[in-house]
C-alpha positions as CSV (number, residue, x, y, z in Angstrom):
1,X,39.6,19.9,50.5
2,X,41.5,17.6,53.1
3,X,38.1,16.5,54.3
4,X,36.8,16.1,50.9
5,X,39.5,13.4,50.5
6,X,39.4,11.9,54.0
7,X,35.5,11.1,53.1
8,X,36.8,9.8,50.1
9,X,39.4,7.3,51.4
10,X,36.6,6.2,54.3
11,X,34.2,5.4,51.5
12,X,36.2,3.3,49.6
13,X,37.6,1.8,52.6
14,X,34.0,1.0,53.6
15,X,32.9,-0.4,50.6
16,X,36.0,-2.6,49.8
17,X,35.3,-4.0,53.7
18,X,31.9,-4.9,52.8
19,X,32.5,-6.6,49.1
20,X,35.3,-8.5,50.5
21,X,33.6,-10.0,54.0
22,X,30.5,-10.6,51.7
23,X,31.7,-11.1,48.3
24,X,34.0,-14.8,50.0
25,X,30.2,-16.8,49.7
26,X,28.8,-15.4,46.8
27,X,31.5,-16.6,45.0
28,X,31.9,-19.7,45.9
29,X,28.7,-20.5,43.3
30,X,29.8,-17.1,41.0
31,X,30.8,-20.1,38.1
32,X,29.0,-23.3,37.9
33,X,30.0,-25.4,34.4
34,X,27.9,-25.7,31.8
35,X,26.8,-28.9,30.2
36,X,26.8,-28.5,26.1
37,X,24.4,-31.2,25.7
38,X,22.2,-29.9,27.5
39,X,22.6,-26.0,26.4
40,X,21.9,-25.2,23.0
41,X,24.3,-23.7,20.2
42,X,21.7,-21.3,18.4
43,X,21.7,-18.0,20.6
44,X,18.3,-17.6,19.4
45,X,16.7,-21.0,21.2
46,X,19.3,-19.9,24.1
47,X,18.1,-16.4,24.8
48,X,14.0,-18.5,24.4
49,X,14.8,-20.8,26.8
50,X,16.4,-18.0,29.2
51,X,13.2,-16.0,28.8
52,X,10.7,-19.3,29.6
53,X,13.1,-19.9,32.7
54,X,12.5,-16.3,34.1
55,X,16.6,-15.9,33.7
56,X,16.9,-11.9,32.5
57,X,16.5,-8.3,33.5
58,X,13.3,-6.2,34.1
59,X,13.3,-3.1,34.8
60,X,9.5,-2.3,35.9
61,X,10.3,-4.6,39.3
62,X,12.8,-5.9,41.5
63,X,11.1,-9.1,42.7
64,X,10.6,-9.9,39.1
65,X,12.9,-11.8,36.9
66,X,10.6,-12.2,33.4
67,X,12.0,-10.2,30.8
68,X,9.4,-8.5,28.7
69,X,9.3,-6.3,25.9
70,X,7.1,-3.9,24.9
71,X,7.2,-2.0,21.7
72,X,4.8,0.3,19.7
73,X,5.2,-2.1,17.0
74,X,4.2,-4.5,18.8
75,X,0.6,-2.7,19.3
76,X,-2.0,-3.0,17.1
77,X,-3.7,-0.3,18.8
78,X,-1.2,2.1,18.1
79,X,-0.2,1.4,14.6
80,X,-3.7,1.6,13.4
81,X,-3.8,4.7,14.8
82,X,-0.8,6.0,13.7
83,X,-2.2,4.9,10.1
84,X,-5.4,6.3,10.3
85,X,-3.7,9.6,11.4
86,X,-1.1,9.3,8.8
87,X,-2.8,12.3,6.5
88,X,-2.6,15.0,9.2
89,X,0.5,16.3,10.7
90,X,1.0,15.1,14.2
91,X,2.4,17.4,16.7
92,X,2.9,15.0,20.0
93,X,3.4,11.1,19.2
94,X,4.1,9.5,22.7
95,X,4.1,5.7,23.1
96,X,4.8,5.5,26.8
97,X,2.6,8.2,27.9
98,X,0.0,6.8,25.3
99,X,-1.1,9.7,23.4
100,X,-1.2,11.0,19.9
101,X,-2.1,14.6,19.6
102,X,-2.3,16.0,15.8
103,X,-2.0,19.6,14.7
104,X,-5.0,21.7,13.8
105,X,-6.4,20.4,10.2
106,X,-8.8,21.8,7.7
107,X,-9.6,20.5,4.1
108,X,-11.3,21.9,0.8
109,X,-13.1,25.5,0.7
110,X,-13.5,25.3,4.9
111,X,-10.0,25.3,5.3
112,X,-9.5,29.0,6.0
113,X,-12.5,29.2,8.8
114,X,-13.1,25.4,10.3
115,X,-10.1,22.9,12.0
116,X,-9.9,20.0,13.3
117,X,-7.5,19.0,16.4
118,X,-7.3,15.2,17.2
119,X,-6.4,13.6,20.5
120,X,-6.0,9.7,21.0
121,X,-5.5,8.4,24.4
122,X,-4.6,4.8,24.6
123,X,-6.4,3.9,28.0
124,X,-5.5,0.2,27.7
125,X,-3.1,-2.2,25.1
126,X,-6.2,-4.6,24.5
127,X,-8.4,-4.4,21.3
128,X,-11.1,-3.1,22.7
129,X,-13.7,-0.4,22.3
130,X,-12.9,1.2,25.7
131,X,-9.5,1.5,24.9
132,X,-8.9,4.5,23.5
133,X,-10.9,7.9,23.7
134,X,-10.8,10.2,21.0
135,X,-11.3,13.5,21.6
136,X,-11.8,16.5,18.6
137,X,-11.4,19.8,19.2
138,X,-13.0,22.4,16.3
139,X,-11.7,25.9,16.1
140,X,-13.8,28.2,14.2
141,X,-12.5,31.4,12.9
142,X,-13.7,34.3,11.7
143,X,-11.0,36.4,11.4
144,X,-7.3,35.4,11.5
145,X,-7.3,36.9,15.8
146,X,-11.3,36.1,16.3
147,X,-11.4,32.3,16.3
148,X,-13.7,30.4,18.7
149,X,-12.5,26.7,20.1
150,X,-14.9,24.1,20.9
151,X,-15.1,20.4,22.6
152,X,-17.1,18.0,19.9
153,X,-19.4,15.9,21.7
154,X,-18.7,12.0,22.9
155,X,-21.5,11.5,19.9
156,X,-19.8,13.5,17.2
157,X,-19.6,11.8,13.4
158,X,-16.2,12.1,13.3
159,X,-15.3,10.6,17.0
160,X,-17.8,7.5,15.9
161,X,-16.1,7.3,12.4
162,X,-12.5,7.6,14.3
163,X,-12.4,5.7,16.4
164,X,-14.6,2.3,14.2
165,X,-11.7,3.3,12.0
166,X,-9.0,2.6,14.5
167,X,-10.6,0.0,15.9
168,X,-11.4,-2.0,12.4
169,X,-7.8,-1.7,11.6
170,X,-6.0,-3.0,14.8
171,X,-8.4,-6.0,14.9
172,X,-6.8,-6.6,11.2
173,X,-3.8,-6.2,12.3
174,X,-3.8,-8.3,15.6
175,X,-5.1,-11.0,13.3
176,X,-2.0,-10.4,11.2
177,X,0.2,-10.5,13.9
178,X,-1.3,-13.3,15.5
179,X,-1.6,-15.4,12.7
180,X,2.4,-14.7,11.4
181,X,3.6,-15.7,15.1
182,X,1.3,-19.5,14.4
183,X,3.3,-19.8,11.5
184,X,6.4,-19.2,13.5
């Protein structure tokens, strides 16, 4: 225990030293006095011109000092397929690790033999054909313990129809976002 606080005391000691041989320059420009003229009053057109400057925090960098945001709201990619999706029930939604993963489905009269199970994976943020892969798993069962799971192929109706689906609605909505900043 004794050593325990002897470490303790030579810590602090240690870092007090440092702040206080180091801390005597930094501060010396720590407050420099703003001009009001020249700063605006609206926090809003503040925290814009902060952001143009590069004046803010990242946290994907050290070196950097741009401040960017990312939200899945701000995606088109993943909205529209969140909407497309909306009809089945999901079972993993993750924005940062990019992938929507639904529960098995079945519709009408095929329901209790034939599911689907729908995977999205958002391989880039762009509009684009190549960004996302769809992949459909079909499970097949003939009894409630005999069922049979299979891999659709790349050329499957409903990849092709999924994923024009997707894409048809995140052009729309990049269109929508795009054209709602312009009137900004």
């Amino acid at each position: 225990m004794k050593k325990y606080i002897n470490f303790l005391i030579l810590i602090i000691f240690a870092s007090t030293l440092s702040l206080t041989s180091t801390g005597c320059q930094r501060l010396k420009n720590f407050h420099k006095p703003v001009d009001l003229k020249k700063s605006p009053l609206d926090p809003d057109e503040r925290a814009r011109r902060n952001i143009e400057e590069g004046r803010g925090i990242s946290l994907k960098g050290l070196g950097n000092k741009k401040t960017t945001y990312e939200f899945s709201t701000s995606n088109p990619m993943w909205r529209a397929s969140l909407e497309t999706l909306d009809f089945i029930p999901l079972t993993t939604v993750d924005y940062s690790g990019g992938m929507i993963i639904t529960d098995w489905y079945s519709e009408g009269s095929s329901g209790a033999n034939e599911s689907l199970k729908i995977t999205v994976r958002f391989l880039s943020n762009e509009v684009r054909s190549d960004s996302l892969k769809v992949i459909v798993h079909k499970k097949n069962c003939s009894t409630s313990n005999n069922c049979s799971i299979s891999l659709l192929p790349e050329d499957s109706k409903i990849k092709i129809e999924l994923l024009s689906v997707i894409l048809k609605k995140a052009a729309l909505l990049d269109i929508e976002d795009k054209s709602s900043k312009k009137k900004q």
